[in-house]
C-alpha positions in Angstrom: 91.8 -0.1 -72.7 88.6 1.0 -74.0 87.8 3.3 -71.1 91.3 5.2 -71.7 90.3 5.7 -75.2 86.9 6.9 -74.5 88.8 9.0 -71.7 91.3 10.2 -74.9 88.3 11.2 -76.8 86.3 13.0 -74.1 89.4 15.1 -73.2 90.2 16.1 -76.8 86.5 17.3 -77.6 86.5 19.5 -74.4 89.8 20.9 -75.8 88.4 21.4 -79.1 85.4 23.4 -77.8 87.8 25.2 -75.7 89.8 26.7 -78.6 86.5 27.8 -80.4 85.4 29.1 -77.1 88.4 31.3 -77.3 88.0 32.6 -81.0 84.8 34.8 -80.1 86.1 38.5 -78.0 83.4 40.2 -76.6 84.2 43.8 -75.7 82.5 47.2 -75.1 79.5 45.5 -73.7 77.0 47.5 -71.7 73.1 46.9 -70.9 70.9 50.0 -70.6 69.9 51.1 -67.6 66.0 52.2 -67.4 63.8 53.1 -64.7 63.0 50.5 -62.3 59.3 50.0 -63.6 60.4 48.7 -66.5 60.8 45.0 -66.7 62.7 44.6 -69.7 66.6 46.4 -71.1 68.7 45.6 -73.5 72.6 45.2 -74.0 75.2 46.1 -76.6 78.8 44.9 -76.9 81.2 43.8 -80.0 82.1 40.6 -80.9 84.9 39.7 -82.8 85.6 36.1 -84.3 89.4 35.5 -84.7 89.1 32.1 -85.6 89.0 30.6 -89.4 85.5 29.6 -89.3 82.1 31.3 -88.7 80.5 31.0 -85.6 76.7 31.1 -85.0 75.0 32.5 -81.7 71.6 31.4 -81.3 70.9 33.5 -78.0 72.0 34.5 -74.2 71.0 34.2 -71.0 71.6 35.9 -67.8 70.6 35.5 -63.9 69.0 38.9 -63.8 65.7 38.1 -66.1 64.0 35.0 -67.2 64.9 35.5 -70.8 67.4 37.3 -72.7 67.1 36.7 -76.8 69.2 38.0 -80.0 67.1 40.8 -82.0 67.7 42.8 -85.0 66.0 46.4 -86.1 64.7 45.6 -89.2 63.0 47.7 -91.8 59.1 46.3 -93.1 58.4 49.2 -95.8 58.6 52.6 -93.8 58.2 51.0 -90.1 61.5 49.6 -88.4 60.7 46.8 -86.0 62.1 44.5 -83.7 62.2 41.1 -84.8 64.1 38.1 -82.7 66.8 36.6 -84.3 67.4 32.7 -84.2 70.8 33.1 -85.4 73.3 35.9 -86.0 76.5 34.1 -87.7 80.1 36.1 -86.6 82.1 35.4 -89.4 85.4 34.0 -89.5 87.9 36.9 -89.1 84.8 39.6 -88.3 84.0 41.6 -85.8 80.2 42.7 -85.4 78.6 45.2 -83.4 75.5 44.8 -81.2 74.4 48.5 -81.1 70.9 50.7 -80.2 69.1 50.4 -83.4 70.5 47.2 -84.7 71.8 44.1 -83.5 71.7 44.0 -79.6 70.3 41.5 -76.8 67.2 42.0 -75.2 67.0 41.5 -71.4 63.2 39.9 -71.1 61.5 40.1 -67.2 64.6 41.4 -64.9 64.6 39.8 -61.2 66.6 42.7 -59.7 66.9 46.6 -59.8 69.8 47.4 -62.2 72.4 50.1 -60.7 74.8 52.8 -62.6 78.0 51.3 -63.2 77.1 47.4 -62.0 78.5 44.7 -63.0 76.1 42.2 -64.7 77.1 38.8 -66.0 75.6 37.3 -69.5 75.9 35.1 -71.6 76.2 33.9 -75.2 75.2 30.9 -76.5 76.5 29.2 -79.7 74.9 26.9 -82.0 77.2 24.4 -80.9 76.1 24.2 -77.4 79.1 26.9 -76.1 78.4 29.3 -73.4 80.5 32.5 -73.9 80.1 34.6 -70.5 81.2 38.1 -70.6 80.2 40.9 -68.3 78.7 44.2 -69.1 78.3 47.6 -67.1 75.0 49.5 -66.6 75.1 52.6 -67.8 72.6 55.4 -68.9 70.9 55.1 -72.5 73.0 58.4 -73.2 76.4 56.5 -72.5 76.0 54.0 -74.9 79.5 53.6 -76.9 78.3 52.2 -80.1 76.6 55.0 -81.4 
């Protein structure tokens, strides 16, 4: 009896972080293509929360690079800089947009040449341990859609 309850109870927590899973949309997302030199890139995309309560990411990750973190531009006096971000909360009924000079996800130490119009999966993760995978095409930093 106890092993069917614990059986219950696993089963409805894997439900329960499938419908939160489901309440972040992730569309529009691209990642910058730069010459091949260049180790690092960056991707943009929007993210919309259509659930009733606010959602925190707390980074990504991706096969192509070693690292891929959450930054913010962000203005110190009359310098912007680039400053990680340990968590970027969606709000509940929000949408926010991961753009070239704001909010966007840096792409640290790439492990492969990136290609026009490829296909490159990443990830998001969530403060609660989710991993929201999305896919985003390389394009030109001229193509970018958010600006």
């Amino acid at each position: 009896m106890l092993v069917s309850i614990k059986k219950i109870i696993a089963a409805a927590l894997i439900f329960i972080s499938n419908a939160t899973f489901a309440e972040l949309q992730i569309t529009n997302a691209t990642l910058r293509l730069l010459p091949p030199s260049v180790p690092n890139t960056s991707a943009y995309f929007t993210v919309r929360n259509t659930g009733d309560q606010d959602i925190t990411l707390i980074g990504g990750q991706t096969k192509i690079a070693s690292k891929a973190e959450l930054h913010n531009h962000i203005m110190h006096g009359d310098v912007m800089r680039m400053e990680k971000q340990n968590a970027v909360v969606v709000p509940a009924g929000k949408t926010l947009i991961f753009a070239p000079g704001g909010l966007h996800m840096m792409i640290f130490g790439l492990t492969e040449s990136l290609n026009k119009s490829q296909t490159v999966t990443l990830n998001l993760l969530t403060q609660d341990g989710q991993q929201i995978r999305f896919d985003a095409i390389v394009v030109s930093p001229n193509q970018h859609s958010h600006h």
